[in-house]
C-alpha positions in Angstrom: -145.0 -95.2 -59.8 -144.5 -91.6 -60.1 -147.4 -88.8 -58.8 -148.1 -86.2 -61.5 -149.3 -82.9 -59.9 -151.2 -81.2 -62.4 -153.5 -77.8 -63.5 -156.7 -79.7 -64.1 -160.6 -79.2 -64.6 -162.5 -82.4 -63.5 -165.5 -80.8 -65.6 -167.1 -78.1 -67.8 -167.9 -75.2 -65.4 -165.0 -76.2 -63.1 -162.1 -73.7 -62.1 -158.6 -74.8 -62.7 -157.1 -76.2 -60.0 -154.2 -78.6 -58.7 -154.5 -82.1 -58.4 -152.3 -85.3 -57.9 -152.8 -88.6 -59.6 -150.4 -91.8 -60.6 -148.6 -91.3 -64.0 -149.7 -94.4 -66.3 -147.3 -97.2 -67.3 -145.6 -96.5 -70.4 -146.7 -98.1 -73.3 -143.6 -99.4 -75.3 -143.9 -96.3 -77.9 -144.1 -93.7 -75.2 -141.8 -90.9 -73.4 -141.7 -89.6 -70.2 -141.0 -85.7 -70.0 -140.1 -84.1 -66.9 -141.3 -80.7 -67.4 -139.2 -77.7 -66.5 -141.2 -74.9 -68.2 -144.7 -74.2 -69.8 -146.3 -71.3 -71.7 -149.5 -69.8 -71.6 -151.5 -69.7 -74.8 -154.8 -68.3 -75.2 -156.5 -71.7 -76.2 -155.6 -73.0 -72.2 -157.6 -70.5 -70.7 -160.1 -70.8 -73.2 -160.0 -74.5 -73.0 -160.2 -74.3 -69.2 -163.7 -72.7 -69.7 -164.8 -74.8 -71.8 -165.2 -73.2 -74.7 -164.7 -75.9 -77.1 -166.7 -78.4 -75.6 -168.7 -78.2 -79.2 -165.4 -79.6 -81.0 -162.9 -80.8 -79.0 -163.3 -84.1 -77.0 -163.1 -83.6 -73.5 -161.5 -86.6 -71.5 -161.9 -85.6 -67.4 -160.2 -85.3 -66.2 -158.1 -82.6 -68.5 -154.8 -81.4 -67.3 -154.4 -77.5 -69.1 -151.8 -76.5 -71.3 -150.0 -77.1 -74.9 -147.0 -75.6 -74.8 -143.8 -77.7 -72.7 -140.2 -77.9 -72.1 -138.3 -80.6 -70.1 -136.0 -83.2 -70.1 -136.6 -87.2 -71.3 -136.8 -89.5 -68.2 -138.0 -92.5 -69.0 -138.8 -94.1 -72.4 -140.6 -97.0 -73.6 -139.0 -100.5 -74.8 -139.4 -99.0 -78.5 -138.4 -95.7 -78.5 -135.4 -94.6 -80.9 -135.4 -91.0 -81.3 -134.7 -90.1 -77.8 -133.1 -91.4 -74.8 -133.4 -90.5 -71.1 -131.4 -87.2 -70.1 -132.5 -85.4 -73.5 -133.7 -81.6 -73.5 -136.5 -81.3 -75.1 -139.5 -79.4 -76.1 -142.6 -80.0 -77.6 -146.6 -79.2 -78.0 -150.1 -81.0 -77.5 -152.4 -81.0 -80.2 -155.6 -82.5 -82.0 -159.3 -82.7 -80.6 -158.9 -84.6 -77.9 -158.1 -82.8 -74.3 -156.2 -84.4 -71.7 -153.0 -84.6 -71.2 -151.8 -81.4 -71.0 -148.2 -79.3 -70.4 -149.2 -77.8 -66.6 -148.0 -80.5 -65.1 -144.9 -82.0 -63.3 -144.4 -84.8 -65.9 -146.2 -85.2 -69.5 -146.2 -88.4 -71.5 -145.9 -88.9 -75.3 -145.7 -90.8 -78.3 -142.5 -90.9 -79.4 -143.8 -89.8 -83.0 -146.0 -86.8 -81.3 -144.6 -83.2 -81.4 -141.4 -82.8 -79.8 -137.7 -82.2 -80.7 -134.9 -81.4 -79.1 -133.9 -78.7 -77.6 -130.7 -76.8 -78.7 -128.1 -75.7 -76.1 -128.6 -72.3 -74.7 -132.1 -71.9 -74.9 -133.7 -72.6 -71.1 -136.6 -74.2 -71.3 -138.8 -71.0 -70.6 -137.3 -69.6 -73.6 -138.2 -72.9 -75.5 -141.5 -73.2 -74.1 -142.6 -70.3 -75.5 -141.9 -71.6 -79.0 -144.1 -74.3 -80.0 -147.8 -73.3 -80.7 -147.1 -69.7 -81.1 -144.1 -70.4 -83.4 -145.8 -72.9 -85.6 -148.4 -70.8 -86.1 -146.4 -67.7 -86.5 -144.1 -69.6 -89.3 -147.0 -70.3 -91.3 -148.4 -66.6 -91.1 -145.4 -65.3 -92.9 -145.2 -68.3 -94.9 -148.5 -67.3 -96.2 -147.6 -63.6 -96.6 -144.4 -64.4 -98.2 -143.1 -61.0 -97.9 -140.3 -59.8 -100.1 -137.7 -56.9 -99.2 -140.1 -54.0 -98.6 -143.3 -55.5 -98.9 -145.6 -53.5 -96.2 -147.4 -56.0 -94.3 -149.6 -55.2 -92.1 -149.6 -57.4 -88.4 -152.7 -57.5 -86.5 -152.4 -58.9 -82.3 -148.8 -57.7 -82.9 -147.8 -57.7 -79.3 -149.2 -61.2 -78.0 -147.6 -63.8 -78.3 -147.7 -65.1 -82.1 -147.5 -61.6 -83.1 -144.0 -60.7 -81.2 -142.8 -64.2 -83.3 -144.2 -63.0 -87.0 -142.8 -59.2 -86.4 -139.2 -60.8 -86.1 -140.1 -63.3 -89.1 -141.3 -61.0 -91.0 -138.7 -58.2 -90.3 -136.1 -60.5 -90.7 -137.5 -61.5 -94.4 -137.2 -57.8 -95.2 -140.6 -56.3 -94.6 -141.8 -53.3 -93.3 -143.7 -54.4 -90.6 -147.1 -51.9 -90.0 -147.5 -53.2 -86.6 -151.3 -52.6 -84.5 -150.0 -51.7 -80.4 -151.6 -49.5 -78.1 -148.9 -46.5 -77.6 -147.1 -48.3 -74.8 -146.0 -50.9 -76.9 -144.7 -49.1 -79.7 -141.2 -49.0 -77.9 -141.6 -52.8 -77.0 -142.4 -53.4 -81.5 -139.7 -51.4 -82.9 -137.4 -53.3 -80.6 -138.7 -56.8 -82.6 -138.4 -55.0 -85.9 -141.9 -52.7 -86.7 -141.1 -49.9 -88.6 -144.4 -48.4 -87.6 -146.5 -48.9 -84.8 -150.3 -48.1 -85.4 -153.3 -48.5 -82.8 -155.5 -50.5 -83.0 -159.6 -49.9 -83.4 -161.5 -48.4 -85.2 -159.5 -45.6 -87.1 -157.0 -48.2 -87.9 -158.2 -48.5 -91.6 -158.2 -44.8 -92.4 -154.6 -44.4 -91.0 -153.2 -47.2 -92.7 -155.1 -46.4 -96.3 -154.3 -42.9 -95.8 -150.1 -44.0 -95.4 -150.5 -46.5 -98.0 -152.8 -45.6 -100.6 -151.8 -48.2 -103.0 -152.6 -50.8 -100.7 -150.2 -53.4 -98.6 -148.5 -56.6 -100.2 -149.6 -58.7 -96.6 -151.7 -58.8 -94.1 -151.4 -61.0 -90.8 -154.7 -61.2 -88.9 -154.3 -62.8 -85.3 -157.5 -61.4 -83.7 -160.3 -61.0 -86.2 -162.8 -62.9 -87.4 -165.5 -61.8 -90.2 -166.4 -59.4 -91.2 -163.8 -57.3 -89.6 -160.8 -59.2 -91.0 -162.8 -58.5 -94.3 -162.2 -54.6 -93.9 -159.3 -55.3 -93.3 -158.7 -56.9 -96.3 -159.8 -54.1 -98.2 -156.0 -52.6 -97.7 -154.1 -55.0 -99.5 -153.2 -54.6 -103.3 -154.2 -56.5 -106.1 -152.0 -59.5 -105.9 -151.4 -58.9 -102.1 -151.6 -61.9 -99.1 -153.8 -62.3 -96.3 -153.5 -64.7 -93.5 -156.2 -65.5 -90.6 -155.8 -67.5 -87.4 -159.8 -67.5 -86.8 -160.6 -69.1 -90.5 -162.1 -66.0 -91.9 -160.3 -66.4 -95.0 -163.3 -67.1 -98.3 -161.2 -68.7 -101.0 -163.4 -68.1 -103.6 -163.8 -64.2 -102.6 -160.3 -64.0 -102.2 -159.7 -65.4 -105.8 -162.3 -63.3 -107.5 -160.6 -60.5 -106.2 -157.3 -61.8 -107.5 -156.1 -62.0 -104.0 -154.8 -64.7 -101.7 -155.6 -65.9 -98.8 -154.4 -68.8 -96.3 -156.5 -70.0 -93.1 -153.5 -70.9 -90.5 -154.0 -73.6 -88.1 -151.9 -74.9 -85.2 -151.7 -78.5 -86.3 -148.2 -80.5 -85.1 -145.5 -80.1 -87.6 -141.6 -81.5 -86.3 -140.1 -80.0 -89.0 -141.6 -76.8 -88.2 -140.4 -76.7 -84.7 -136.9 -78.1 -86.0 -136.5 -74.6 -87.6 -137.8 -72.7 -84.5 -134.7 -74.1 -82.3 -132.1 -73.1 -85.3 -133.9 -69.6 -85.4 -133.7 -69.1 -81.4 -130.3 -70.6 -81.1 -128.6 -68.3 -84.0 -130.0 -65.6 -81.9 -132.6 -65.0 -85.2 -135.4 -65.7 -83.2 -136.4 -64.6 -79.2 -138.8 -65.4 -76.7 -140.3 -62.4 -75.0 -141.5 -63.8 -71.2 -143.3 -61.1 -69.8 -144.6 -62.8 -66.8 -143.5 -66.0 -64.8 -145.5 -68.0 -62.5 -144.7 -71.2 -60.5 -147.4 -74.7 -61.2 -149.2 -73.4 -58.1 -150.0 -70.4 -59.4 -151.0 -71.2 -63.1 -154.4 -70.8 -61.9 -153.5 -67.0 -61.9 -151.6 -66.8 -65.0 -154.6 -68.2 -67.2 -156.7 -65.7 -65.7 -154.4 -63.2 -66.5 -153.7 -64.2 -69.8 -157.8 -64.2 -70.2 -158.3 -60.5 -68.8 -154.7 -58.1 -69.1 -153.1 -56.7 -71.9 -149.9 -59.1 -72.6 -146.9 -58.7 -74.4 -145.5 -62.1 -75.6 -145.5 -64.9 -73.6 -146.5 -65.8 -70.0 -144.0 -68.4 -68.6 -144.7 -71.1 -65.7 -141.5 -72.2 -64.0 -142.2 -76.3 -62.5 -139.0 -77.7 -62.8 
């Protein structure tokens, strides 16, 4: 039986650290994923501290991560939809932590969240796709901008915001996008037509440029009420979405505006679109940092406390 090495915490208050332990025997639905590649998300780090002990179900011990890419090893007596020697990549969700993508190998259902992976897109590239992407996708879904809409992107430079500038560019916006001054270079690059900082002035500049009011807004760090003053900006008729489920339906609709709370729920279809968008070149993956397994440790610290530009990437293949 193989060993799985693996970023674990054995339990709440315990640093993230490496430990081995046998892989289980596959039950007839399941796959076996070498990994190659994981990303860094900020729900691992947060996860790792256990900061959602209150709603997620903690199974110790819990390896860390969401996001992989690898290659299909093994599969059960009843898979069908992939076969051993297939790229894929893929993402962990739902309430219950512990399985996770910091890890040598990761198991699966062969109807969980993973699809292939299109060729010439590495697997760093691809594992910085799924939660991001998915979540991303249904930011500018929400938004629906149409050529020149101004829509607003909050969190712009992290890692679901350098996905939903391209999206949202590439639909025909004009991206407003919130970056310190050293990433303004690093926005227009993905597609902002203007870069704006963030804090507390950000309100005044924007209704100052746009007195009318913006057609979208994309909010990936606020909760209430400052993703409320931020809503203040839109139009009548204009789109808000929020990561952090600070979206009031009835509020919106009495204010004849519309508003969608995005979640990061599993959706194949979704990440089916993601591989044709990164391999007609439509879509990238900006790495900014790569770590190997043994230092993951590091990287979710880092993701926790610097300033980060898309996507950290750990190398384990």
């Amino acid at each position: 039986m193989t060993n799985v090495r693996a970023v674990v915490i054995d339990s709440f208050g315990d640093a993230p650290h490496l430990a081995s332990f046998p892989l289980p025997e596959l039950a007839p639905s399941q796959v076996l994923i070498s990994v190659e590649a994981a990303s860094v998300n900020a729900f691992d780090w947060k996860a790792a501290e256990g900061r959602f002990k209150e709603s997620f179900d903690y199974r110790f011990p819990v390896t860390i991560g969401r996001d992989y890419a690898g290659v299909v090893c093994a599969v059960g007596s009843k898979v069908r939809r992939v076969a051993p020697g297939d790229a894929v990549f893929g993402y962990f969700a739902g309430q219950a932590l512990h399985r996770g993508a910091f890890a040598t190998h990761v198991w699966a259902d062969e109807d969980e969240c993973f699809v292939p992976r299109p060729d010439g897109i590495d697997a760093a590239a691809a594992a910085c796709l799924p939660l991001s992407g998915v979540v991303a996708l249904r930011c500018v879904g929400a938004v629906r901008p149409a050529a020149g809409d101004q829509v607003l992107i909050l969190g712009a430079p992290g890692g679901v915001g350098s996905l939903a500038v391209q999206l949202a560019a590439a639909a025909g916006a004009h991206v407003i996008a919130s970056g310190l001054p050293e990433d303004e270079s690093y926005l227009r690059a993905l597609g902002a037509a203007e870069v704006i900082a963030p804090g507390g002035g950000l309100v005044d500049e924007v209704r100052a440029r746009y007195p009318d009011g913006l057609a979208g807004l994309i909010d990936l760090v606020d909760y209430r009420p400052a993703f409320l003053a931020h809503v203040e900006l839109l139009a009548p008729g204009g789109k808000a979405a929020s990561v952090h489920r600070a979206v009031d339906e009835t509020l919106f609709a009495d204010r004849g505006l519309h508003g969608v709370n995005v979640a990061s729920f599993p959706d194949r279809a979704l990440l089916d679109q993601l591989a044709g968008l990164a391999a007609d070149g439509r879509l990238r993956s900006v790495i900014t940092r790569r770590y190997r397994l043994d230092d993951a440790p590091a990287a979710l610290a880092d993701a926790r406390d610097k300033h980060t530009r898309g996507k950290l990437v750990i190398a384990v293949g």
